[in-house]
C-alpha positions, 0 to 999 in steps of 0.5 A: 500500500505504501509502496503504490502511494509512492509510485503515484507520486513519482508518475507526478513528478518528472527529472530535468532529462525527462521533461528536456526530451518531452518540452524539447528544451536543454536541461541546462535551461530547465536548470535555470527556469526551475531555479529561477522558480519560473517551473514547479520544481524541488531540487533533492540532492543534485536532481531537480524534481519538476511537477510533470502536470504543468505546461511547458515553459515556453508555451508559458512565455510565449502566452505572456507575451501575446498579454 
């Protein structure tokens, strides 16, 4: 039971080498957007951990600057 509760929430979450090949941006940039706060990341040890169930930050950008 516990072990199904901690596989749902790894499915949530994603590395930087994960989302550099889904949003198809290098994972030095995904390092700074999440450092910068500009993903939903936590960094545990040396890996930063981004929340998979967000946009990807260039749609975001490219959303603020059509606003």
């Amino acid at each position: 039971m516990l072990n199904e509760r901690i596989d749902d929430l790894m499915a949530e979450l994603m590395t930087t080498e994960e989302a550099s090949a889904l949003w198809n941006l290098s994972q030095d940039h995904l390092k700074r957007l999440c450092s910068s706060g500009k993903v939903v990341a936590r960094k545990k040890g040396k890996t930063w951990l981004i929340l998979r169930e967000q946009l990807n930050p260039s749609q975001k950008e490219a959303k603020n600057d059509v606003l």
